[in-house]
C-alpha positions as CSV (number, residue, x, y, z in Angstrom):
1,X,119.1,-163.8,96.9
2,X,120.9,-167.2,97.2
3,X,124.4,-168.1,96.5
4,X,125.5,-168.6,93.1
5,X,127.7,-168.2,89.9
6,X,129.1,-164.9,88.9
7,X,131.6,-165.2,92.2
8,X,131.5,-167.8,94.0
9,X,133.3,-166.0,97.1
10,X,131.0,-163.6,97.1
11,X,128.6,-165.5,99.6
12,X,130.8,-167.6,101.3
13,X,132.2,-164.0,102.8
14,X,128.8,-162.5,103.5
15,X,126.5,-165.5,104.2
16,X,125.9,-165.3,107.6
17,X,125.4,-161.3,107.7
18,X,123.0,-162.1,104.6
19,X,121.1,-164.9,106.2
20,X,120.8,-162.8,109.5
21,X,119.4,-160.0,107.2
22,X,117.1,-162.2,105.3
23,X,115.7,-163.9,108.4
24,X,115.0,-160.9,110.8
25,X,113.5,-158.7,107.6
26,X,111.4,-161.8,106.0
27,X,112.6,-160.6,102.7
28,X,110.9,-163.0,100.8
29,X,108.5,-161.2,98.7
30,X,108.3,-164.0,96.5
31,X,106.9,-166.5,98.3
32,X,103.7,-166.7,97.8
33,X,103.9,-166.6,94.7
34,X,106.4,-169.4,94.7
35,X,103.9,-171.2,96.6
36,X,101.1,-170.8,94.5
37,X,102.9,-171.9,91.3
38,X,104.6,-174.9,93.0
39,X,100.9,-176.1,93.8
40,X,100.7,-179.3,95.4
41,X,104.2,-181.0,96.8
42,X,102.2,-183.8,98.3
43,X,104.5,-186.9,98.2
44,X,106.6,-184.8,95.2
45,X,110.4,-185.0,94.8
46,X,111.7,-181.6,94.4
47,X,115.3,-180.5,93.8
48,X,116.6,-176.6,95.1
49,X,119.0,-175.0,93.3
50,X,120.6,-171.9,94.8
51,X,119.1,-173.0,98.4
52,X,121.0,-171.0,100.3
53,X,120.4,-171.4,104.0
54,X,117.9,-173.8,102.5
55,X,114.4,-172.2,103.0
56,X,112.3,-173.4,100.0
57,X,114.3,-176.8,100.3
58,X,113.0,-177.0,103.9
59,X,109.5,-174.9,102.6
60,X,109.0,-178.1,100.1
61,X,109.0,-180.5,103.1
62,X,106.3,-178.3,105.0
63,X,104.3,-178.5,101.9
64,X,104.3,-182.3,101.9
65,X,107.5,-183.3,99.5
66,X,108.7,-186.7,100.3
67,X,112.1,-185.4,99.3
68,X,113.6,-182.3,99.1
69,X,117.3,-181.7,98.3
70,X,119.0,-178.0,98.2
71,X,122.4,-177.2,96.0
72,X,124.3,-174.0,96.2
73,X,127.7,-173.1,94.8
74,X,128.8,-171.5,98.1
75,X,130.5,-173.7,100.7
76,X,129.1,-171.0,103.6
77,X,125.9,-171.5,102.6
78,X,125.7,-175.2,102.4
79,X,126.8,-175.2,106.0
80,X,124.5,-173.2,107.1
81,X,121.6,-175.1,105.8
82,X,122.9,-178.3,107.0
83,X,123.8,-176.7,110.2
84,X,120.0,-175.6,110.2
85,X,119.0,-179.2,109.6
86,X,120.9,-180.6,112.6
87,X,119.4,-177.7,114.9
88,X,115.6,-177.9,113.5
89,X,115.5,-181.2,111.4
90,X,113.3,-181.2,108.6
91,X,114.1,-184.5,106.0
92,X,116.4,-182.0,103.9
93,X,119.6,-182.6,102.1
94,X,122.1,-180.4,101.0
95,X,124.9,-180.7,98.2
96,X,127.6,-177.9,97.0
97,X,127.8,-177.8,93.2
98,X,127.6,-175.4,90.6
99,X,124.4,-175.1,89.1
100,X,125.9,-174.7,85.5
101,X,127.5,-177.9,85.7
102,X,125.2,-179.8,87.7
103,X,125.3,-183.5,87.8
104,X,122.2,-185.6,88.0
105,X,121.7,-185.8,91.2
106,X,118.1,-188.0,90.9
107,X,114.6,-187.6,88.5
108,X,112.6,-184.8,90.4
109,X,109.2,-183.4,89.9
110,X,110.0,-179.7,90.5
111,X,112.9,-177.5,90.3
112,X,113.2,-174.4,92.4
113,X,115.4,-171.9,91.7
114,X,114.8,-168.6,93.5
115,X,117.6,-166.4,92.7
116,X,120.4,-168.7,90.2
117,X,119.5,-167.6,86.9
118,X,120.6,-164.2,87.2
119,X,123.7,-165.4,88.8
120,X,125.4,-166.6,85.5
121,X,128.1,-165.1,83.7
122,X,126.5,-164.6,80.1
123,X,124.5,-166.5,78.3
124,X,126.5,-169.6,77.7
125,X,126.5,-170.1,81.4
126,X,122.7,-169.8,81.6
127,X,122.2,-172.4,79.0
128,X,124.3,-174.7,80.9
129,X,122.5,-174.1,84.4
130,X,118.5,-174.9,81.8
131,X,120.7,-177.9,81.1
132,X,121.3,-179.0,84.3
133,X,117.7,-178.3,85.4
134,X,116.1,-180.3,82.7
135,X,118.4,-183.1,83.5
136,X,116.9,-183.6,86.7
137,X,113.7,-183.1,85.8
138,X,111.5,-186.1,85.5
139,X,108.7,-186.4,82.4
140,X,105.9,-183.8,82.8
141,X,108.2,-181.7,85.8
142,X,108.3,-178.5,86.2
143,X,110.8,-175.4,87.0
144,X,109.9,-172.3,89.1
145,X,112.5,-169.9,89.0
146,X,112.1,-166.1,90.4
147,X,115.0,-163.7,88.8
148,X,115.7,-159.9,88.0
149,X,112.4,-158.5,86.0
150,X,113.9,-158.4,82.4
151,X,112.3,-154.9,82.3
152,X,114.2,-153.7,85.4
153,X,115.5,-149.6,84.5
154,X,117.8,-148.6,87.2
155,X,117.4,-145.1,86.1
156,X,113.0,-145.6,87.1
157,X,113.0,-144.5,90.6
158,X,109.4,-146.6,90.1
159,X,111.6,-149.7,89.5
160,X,114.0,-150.0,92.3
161,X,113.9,-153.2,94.5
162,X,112.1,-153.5,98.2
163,X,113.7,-152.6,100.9
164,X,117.7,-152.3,99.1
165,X,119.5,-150.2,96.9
166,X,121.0,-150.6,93.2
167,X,124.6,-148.9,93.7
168,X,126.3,-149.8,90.1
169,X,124.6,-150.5,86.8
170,X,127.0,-151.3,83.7
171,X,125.4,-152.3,80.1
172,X,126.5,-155.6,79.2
173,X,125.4,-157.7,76.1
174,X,122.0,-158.3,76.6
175,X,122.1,-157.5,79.8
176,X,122.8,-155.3,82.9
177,X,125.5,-155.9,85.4
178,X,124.2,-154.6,89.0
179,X,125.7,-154.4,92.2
180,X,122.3,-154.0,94.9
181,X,123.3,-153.2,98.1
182,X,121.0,-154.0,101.4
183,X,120.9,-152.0,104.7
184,X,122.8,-153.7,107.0
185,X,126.3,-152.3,108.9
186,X,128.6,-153.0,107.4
187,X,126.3,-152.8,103.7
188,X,126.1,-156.3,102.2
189,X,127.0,-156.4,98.4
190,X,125.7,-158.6,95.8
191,X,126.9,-158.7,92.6
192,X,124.4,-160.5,89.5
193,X,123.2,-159.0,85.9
194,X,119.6,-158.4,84.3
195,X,119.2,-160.5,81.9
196,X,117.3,-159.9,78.5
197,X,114.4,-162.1,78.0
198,X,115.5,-163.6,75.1
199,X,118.3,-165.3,77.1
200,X,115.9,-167.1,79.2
201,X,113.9,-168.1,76.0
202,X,116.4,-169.2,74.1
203,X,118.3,-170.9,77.0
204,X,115.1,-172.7,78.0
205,X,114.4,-173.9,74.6
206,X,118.4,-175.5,73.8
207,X,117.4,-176.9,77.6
208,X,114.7,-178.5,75.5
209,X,111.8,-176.9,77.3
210,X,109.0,-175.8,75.3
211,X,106.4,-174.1,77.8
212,X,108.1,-171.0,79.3
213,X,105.8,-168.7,80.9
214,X,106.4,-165.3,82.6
215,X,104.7,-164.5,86.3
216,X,104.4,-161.0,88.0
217,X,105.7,-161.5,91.3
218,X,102.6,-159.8,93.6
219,X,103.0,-159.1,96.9
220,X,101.3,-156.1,99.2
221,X,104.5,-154.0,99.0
222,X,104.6,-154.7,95.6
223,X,105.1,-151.4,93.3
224,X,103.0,-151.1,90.5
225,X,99.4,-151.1,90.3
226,X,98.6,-154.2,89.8
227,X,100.2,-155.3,92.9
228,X,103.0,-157.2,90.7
229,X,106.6,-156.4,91.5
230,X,108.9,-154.2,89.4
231,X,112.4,-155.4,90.2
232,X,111.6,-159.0,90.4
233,X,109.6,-162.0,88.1
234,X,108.7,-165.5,88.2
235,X,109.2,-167.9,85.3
236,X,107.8,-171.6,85.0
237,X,109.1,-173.9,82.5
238,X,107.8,-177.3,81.7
C-alpha cells in the first residue's frame, strides 16, 4: 500500500523497509487487474495518486502513456520515486501533495489510485480526495482505484490479506480502523480503515461521478473460489 492520509509520518519512517518488502515479494496482487481495467494508455495522460516509489506511474509509461505523473503525501516516498527515475529513467514526474486537497495539477485521462482511498480519515476526507480526482479528470476519464474489500471481517480467518497480518481492528462509523502488519524484521505497520461501501458511493457521486462500479480483484493466490480476492477490490468511476 502507498503512502497516504491517515498519518502522513507513517511512511516517510518506513518507506524504504516497505519498498524493499514490496519489491523483493512482488506484492502486487492487483495488477493485473489494474492493467486490464486501465485498457489502452496508448498516447493517454494519466495522473497517480498515492504512487509511492512510483510503480503504476512508471507502469503507465510501459503501457504507452505520453505522460504519467505520480503524487504521494509522503516526502520519503516522493524521493524514492524520483530517485528511481534518475537511476532507471522512464518520462515520470513526481509531486508531494495531499490527495484530499489536491490542486489541479493538468486534465488527465485516467486516475490511478492503488491504495489512497482507504487512507482518509472519515468520510469528509474521502469526499475531498473524489474531489480532487474528478478535478483532474478530463471529459469521458476514468478512475481506477484498488482499496480494502468493503466486506473485509477480520474475525473470517477466510478473509485475511496475502502474505500479512491484521494485528488491531477497532469499529469506527462506517467503518473499520486496522493496523496490518507485514513480515519483515523489524514488522512494518500500516495504519488505514475499511470503509463501508456507501462512503465510496456517496463520495463518488458529491465528486459528481455517476458510473461507479465494483471489480473483484483475481489473482492465482486469490482466496475465494472464484479466484477474486477477499481482503482487497477494485473500483472504476467515470
Amino acid at each position: 500500500m502507498a503512502a497516504q492520509e491517515r498519518e502522513p509520518a507513517q511512511y516517510d519512517v518506513i518507506g524504504e523497509r516497505y519498498s524493499d518488502f514490496k519489491r523483493h515479494h512482488g506484492l502486487s496482487p492487483e495488477e493485473p487487474t489494474v492493467r486490464a481495467l486501465l485498457g489502452d494508455l496508448t498516447g493517454a495522460r494519466v495522473l497517480d495518486l498515492a504512487c509511492g516509489f512510483g510503480q503504476y506511474t512508471r507502469l503507465a509509461r510501459r503501457l504507452g502513456a505520453a505522460r504519467a505523473e505520480g503524487v504521494d503525501i509522503s516526502a520519503e516516498m516522493v524521493a524514492q520515486a524520483r530517485q528511481q527515475e534518475e537511476r532507471d529513467p522512464a518520462g515520470a514526474v513526481y509531486h508531494q501533495y495531499d490527495a484530499a486537497a489536491l490542486p489541479v495539477l493538468g486534465s488527465f485521462d485516467a486516475v490511478v489510485a492503488i491504495w489512497l482511498f482507504n487512507y482518509a480519515e472519515d468520510p469528509g476526507r474521502m469526499a475531498d480526495m473524489f474531489r480532487g480526482v474528478r478535478a483532474n479528470l478530463a471529459a469521458g476519464g476514468r478512475l481506477v482505484a484498488v482499496t480494502v474489500h468493503p466486506g473485509y471481517d477480520p474475525d473470517d480467518p477466510d478473509r485475511q490479506p496475502l502474505r500479512a497480518r491484521i494485528t488491531a481492528a477497532r469499529p469506527v462509523p462506517r467503518g473499520t480502523a486496522l493496523v496490518l502488519e507485514f513480515p519483515v524484521e523489524p514488522p512494518v505497520e500500516l495504519s488505514f480503515t475499511r470503509w463501508d461501501a456507501d462512503v465510496y458511493e456517496q463520495s463518488a457521486r458529491a465528486a459528481g461521478f455517476t458510473d461507479l462500479t465494483w471489480h473483484p480483484v483475481t489473482h492465482p493466490e486469490a482466496g475465494t473460489p472464484d479466484g477474486g480476492d477477499p481482503f482487497i477490490v477494485a473500483l472504476t468511476c467515470e
